[in-house]
Structures are given as C-alpha cells and as structure tokens.
C-alpha positions as CSV (number, residue, x, y, z in Angstrom):
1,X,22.9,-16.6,23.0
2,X,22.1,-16.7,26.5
3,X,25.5,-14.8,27.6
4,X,24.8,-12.5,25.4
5,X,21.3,-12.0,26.3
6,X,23.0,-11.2,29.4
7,X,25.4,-8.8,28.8
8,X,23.2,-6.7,26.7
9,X,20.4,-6.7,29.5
10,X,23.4,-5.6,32.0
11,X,24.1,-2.9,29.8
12,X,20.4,-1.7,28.9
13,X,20.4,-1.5,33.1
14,X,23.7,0.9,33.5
15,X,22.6,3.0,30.5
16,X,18.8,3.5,30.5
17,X,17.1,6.2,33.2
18,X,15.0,3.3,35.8
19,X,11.8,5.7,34.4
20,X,12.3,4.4,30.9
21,X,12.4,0.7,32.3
22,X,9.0,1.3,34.5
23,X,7.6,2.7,30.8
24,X,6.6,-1.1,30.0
25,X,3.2,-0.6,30.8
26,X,1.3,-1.8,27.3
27,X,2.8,-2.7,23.9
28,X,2.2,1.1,22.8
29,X,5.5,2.2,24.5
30,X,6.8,-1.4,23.7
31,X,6.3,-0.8,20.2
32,X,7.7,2.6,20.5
33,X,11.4,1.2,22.0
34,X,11.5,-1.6,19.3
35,X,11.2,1.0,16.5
36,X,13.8,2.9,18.1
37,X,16.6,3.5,15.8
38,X,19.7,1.0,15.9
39,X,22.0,1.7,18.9
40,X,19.3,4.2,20.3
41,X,18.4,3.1,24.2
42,X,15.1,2.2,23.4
43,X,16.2,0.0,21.1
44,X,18.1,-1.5,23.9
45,X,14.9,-1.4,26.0
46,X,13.5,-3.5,23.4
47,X,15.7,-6.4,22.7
48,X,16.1,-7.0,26.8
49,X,12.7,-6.8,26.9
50,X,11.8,-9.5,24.5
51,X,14.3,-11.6,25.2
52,X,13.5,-11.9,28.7
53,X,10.4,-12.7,27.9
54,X,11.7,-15.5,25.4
55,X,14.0,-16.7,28.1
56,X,11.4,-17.1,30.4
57,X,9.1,-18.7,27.6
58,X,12.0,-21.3,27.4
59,X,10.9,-22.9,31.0
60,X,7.1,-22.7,31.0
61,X,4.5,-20.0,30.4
62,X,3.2,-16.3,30.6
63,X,-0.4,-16.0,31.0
64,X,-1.2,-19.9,29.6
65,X,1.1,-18.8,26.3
66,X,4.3,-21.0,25.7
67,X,6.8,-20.4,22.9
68,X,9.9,-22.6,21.8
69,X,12.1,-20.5,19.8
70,X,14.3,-22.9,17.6
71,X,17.7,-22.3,18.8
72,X,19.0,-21.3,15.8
73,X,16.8,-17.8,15.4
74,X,18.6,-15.1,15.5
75,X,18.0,-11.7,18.5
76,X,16.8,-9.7,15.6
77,X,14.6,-12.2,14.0
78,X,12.9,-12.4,17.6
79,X,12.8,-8.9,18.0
80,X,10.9,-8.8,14.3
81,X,8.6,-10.9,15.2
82,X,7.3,-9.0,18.3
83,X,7.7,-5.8,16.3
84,X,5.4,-7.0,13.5
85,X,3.0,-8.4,15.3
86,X,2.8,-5.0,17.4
87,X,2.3,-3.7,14.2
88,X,-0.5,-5.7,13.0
89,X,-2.2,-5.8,15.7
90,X,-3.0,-2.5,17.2
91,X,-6.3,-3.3,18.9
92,X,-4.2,-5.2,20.8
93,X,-1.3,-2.6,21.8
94,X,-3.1,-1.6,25.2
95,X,-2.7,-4.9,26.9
96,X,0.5,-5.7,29.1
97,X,3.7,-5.7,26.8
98,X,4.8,-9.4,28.7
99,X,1.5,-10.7,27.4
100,X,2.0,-9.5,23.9
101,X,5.3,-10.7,23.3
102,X,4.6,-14.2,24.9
103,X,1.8,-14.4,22.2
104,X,3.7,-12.9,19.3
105,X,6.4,-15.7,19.7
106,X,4.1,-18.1,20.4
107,X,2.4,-17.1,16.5
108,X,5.5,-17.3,15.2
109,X,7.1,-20.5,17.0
110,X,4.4,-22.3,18.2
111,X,5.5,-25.6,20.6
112,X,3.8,-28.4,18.5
C-alpha cells in the first residue's frame, strides 16, 4: 500500500495547482476535497492527505495522537473514516486538518 500511497501522492503533486495544496488550513477545506467527486483533484487532495498523515501515524505521533491502522484496511476505508468523522464533528472542523485526521484514525484504530 505504501507504493501506491506513493504514486498517487506523486501524481496529486503534478496535477493539483500548489494553491490548492496550501488550502489545508482546517478540516473545513479538508472535508470539502474528501467529498470531492471520484477522480475530481480534490479527491486526490484528500486521499494524499490522509494517508500521509496515516503513514506518518505508522512511526509515532501528531500532537500526542497515535493510530495503528491494521494493515489490511483498505485507502478508502481510511479515507471514510476521516470523512465521517469530519462530518460528525463540525465544532471541530476549524482546527488544523493534520490534527483532525490523526484523531479520527486514532477513534477508529486505536493502538491498544
């Protein structure tokens, strides 16, 4: 999954304007790229977002929040599980998007 965590990340870089990149500001605009339409860039955005976040989850933590997503879970069950939480949780959608996601996987896959 790695490799292809990668590539796709590679891509979202040739194919995305730097200014949409620099929009990660708060899980508003996250939210906004994850409910992007299949195959749109923000949907792109999205899944390199969250997954570099998961990646970097892998090898310690963001803000004091750890995560250990089995290995089986699938890129679009990760990418659900930020997305929902986004959704349920919009008191919370004007803090840092890296924050957000660590604690939506950490919810969801918790380390114990």
């Amino acid at each position: 999954m790695k490799n292809v965590k990668a590539t796709l990340l590679t891509v979202i870089l040739m194919c995305v304007p730097f200014a949409a990149l620099a929009d990660f500001r708060n899980g508003n605009s996250l939210l906004e790229n994850c409910q992007a339409p299949a195959g749109a860039p923000g949907s792109f955005v999205c899944a390199g977002y969250v997954f570099a976040i998961a990646d970097v989850q892998l090898f310690g933590d963001i803000g004091g929040v750890r995560s250990c997503v089995p290995a089986d879970v699938t890129g679009k069950q990760v990418i659900d599980v930020v997305t929902r939480y986004l959704q349920q949780h919009p008191e919370q959608r004007h803090y840092g998007a890296a924050s957000l996601v660590a604690y939506a996987l950490s919810d969801s896959f918790s380390c114990n």
